[in-house]
C-alpha positions as CSV (number, residue, x, y, z in Angstrom):
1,X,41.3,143.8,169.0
2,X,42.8,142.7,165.8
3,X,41.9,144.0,162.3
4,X,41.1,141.3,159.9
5,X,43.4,140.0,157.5
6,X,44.3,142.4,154.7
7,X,47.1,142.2,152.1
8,X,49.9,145.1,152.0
9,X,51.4,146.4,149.0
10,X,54.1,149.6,148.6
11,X,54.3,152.3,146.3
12,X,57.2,154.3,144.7
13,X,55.2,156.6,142.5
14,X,51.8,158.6,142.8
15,X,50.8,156.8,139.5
16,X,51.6,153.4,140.9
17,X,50.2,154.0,143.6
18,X,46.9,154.9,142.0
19,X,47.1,152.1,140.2
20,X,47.6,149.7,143.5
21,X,44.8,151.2,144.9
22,X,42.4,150.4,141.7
23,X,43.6,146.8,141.2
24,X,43.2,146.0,145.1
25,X,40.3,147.9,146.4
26,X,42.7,148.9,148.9
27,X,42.8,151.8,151.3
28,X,46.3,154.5,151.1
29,X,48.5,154.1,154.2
30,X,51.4,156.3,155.4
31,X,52.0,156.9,159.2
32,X,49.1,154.4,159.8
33,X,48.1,156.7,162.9
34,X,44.4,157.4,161.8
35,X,43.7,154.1,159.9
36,X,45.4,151.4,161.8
37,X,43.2,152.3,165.1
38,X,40.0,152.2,163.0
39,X,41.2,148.6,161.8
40,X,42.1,147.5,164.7
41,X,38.3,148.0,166.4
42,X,36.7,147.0,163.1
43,X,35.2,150.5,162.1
44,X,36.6,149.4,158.4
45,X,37.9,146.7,157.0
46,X,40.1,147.1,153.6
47,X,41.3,144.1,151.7
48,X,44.1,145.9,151.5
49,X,46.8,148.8,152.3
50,X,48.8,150.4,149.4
51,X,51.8,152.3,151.5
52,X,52.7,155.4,150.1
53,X,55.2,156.6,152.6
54,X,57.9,155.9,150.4
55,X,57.1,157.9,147.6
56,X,59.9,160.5,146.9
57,X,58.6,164.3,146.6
58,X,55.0,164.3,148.9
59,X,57.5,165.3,151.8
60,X,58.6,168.7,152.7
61,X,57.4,172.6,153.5
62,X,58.5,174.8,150.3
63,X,58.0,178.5,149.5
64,X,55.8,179.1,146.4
65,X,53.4,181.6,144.6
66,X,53.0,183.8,147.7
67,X,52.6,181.0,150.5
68,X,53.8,177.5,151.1
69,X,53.0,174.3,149.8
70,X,53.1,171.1,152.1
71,X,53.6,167.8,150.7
72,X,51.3,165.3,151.8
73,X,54.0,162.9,153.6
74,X,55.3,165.8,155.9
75,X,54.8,164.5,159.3
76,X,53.2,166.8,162.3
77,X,56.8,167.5,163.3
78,X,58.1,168.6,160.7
79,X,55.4,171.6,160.4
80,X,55.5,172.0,163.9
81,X,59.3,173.2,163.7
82,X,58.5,174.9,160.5
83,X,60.4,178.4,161.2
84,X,60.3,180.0,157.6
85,X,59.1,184.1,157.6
86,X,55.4,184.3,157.1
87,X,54.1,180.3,157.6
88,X,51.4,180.6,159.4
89,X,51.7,180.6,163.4
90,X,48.5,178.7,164.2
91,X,49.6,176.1,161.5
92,X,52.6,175.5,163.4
93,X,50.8,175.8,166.6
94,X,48.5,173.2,165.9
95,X,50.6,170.8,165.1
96,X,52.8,171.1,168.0
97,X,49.6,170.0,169.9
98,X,49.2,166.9,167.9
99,X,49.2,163.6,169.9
100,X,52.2,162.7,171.5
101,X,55.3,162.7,170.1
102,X,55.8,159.3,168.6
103,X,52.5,160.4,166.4
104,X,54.0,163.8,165.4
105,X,56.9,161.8,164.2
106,X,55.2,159.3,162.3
107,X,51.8,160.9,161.7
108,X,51.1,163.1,158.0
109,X,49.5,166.0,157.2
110,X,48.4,164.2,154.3
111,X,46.7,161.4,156.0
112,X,45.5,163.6,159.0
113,X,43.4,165.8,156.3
114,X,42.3,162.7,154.0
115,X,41.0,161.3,157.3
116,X,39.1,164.6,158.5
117,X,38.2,163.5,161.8
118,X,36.7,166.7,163.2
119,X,38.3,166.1,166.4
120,X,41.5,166.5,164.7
121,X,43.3,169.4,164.4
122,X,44.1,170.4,160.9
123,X,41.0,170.1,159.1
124,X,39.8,173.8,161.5
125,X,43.2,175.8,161.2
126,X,43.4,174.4,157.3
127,X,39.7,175.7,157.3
128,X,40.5,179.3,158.5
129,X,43.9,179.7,156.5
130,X,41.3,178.9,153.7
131,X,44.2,176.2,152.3
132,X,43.8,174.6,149.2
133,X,44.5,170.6,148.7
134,X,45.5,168.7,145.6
135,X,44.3,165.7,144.5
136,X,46.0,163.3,142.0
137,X,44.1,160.8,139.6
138,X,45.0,158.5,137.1
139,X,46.7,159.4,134.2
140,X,48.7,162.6,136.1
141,X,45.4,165.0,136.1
142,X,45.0,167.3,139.3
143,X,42.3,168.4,141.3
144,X,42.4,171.6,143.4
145,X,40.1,171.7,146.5
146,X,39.5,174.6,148.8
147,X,39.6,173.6,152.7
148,X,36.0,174.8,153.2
149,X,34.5,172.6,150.7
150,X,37.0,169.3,151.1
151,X,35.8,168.4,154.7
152,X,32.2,167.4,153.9
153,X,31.5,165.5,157.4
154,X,31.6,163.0,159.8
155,X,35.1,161.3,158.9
156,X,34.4,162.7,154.6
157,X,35.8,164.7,153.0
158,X,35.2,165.5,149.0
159,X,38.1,162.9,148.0
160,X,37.2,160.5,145.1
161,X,37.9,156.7,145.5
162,X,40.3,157.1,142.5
163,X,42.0,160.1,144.3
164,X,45.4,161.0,146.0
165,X,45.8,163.7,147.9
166,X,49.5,165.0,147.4
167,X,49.7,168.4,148.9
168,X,48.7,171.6,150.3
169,X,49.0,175.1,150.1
170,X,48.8,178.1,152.5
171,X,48.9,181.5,152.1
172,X,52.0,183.4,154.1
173,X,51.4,185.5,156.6
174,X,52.8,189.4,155.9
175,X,52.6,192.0,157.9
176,X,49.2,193.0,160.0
177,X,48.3,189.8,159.4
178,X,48.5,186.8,163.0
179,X,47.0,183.7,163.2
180,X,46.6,181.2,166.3
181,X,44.9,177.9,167.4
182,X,43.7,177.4,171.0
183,X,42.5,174.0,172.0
184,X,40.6,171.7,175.1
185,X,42.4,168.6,175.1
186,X,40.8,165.9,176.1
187,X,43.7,164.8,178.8
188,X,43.7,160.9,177.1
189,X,43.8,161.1,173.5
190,X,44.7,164.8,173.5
191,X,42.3,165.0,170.4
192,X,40.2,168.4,170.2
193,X,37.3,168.7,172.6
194,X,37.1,172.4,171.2
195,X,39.5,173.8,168.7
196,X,39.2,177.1,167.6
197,X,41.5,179.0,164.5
198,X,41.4,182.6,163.7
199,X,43.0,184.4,161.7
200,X,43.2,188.0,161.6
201,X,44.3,191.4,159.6
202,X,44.7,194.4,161.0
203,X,43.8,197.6,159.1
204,X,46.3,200.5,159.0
205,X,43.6,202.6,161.3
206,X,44.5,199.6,164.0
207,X,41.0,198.2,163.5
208,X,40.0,194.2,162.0
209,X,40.2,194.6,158.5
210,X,39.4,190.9,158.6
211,X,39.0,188.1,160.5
212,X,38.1,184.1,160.0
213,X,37.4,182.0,162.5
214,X,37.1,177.9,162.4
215,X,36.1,175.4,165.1
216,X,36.2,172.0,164.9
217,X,36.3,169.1,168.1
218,X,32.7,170.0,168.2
219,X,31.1,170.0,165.1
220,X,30.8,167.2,162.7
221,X,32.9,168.9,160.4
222,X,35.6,171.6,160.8
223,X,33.3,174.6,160.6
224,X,33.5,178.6,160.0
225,X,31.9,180.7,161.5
226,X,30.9,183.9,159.6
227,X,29.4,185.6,162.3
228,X,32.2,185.8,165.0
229,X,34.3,187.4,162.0
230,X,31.7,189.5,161.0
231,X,31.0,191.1,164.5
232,X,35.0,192.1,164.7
233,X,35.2,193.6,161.0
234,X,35.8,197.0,160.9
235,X,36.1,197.3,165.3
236,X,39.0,197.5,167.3
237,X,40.1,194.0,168.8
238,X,40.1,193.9,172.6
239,X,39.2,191.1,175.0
240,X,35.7,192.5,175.5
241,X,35.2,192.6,171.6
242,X,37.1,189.3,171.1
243,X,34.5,187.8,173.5
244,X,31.6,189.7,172.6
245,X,32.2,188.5,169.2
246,X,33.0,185.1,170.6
247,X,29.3,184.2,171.7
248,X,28.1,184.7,168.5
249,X,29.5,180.9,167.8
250,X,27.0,179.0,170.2
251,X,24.3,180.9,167.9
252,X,25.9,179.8,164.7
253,X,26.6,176.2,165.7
254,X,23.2,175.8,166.9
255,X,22.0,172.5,167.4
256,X,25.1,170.9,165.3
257,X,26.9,169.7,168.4
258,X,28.5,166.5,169.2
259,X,28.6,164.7,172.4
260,X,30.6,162.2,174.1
261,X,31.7,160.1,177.5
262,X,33.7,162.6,178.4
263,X,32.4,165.5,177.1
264,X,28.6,166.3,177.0
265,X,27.1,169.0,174.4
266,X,26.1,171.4,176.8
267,X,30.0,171.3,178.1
268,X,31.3,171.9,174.8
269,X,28.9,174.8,173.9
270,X,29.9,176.4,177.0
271,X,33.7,176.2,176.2
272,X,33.4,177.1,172.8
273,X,33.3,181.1,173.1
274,X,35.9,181.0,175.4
275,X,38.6,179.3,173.3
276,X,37.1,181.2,170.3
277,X,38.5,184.4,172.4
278,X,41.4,183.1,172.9
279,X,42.5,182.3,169.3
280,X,41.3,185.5,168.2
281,X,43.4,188.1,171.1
282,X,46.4,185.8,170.2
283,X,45.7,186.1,166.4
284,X,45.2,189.9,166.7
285,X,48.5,190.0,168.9
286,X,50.6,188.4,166.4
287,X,48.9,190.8,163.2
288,X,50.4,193.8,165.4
């Protein structure tokens, strides 16, 4: 199919392109990977698109108050690559597993998360890494959200109308600290059947000092899950314990599972401990 008409105009500032976006009713377009296919099937239908991939400083990984900051613009690639001591592994991980690679070249982080399809990636390793994203308004005022209260559901997130999202921010990852990101694909779109994010710190006694885990593919929302990290605090991290702890996420989920053609709900409950397991012995390999 074919979206419907809609006029297109470009931005070269935040500001302007606030503005663009008030005087058109329009929607914020970068890499167009996310939005373009929900035009093109008629799932919305803006009167307009305000292109912001043009706008100089939302692009780029920099090192900054104890973590890194990633502007909004920076495609999947560019964090995939990302090599600097202490960014996060799973960050990285995840979005090497992004798509194909014409998306991870043209796709943004920015308008991956503003989307927050919980099929997607980011939205559960953003989740776990308990990120924070900032949002510009009108008149140059800013708006920090944390990850666990932007992505509110089902394709929303806690974005206003009159908001940008410019960037995020990560804490760095220092020593006995590992994160990783282990995914089902699903073999066409290579979006998340499962996704699962943990991160995980390592005491100096060698036992979990802490541990976060996130799921998302799933859920309608990029969820996590208090009680798989709870069960490892304090306990040595082995595979028994890491799936032990794992099956506590079928519990925690409960009936909040989606379903689709090629995946049913009783399928993805089934899978979900086991790639829970395997996020958290690759997290706890990488804290040391």
């Amino acid at each position: 199919m074919y979206p419907r008409p809609f006029d297109y105009v470009r931005a070269n500032s935040v500001e302007q392109a606030l503005d663009l976006r008030s005087e058109t009713g329009g929607r914020f377009i970068a890499g167009g990977h996310s939005l373009l296919p929900m035009m093109k099937i008629r799932m919305t239908s803006p009167d307009a698109l305000v292109d912001i991939g043009r706008i100089d400083g939302l692009r780029g990984v920099s090192a900054d108050n104890g973590g890194f900051t990633i502007g909004a613009l920076t495609t999947h690639s560019m964090v995939a690559s990302e090599s600097a001591e202490g960014f996060p592994a799973a960050l990285a991980e995840a979005a090497s597993m992004i798509g194909d690679p014409q998306v991870r070249n043209r796709g943004t982080v920015g308008g991956n998360v503003a989307h927050a399809d919980p099929a997607s990636d980011l939205p559960t390793v953003f989740s776990a890494l308990g990120a924070t994203m900032t949002a510009a308004s009108k008149g140059g005022s800013t708006r920090d959200i944390g990850a666990r209260e932007f992505f509110t559901g089902l394709f929303e997130s806690a974005l206003n109308d009159d908001e940008l999202l410019t960037k995020v921010h990560v804490d760095a990852e220092g020593p006995g600290r590992g994160s990783a990101y282990a995914k089902l694909f699903n073999p066409a779109s290579r979006y998340a059947v499962v996704g699962a994010c943990a991160v995980v710190e390592i005491g100096d006694d060698g036992n979990c000092a802490a541990c976060t885990v996130a799921v998302g593919g799933l859920t309608p929302k990029a969820t996590v899950l208090e009680s798989v990290g709870n069960a490892l605090t304090g306990h040595a991290i082995t595979e028994d314990s890491a799936e032990s702890a794992a099956r506590e996420a079928i519990d925690e989920v409960g009936e909040d599972v989606m379903g689709d053609v090629y995946a049913g709900v009783g399928y993805r409950r089934q899978m979900l401990p086991v790639f829970v397991a395997r996020a958290i012995n690759a997290a706890a390999a990488r804290a040391g």
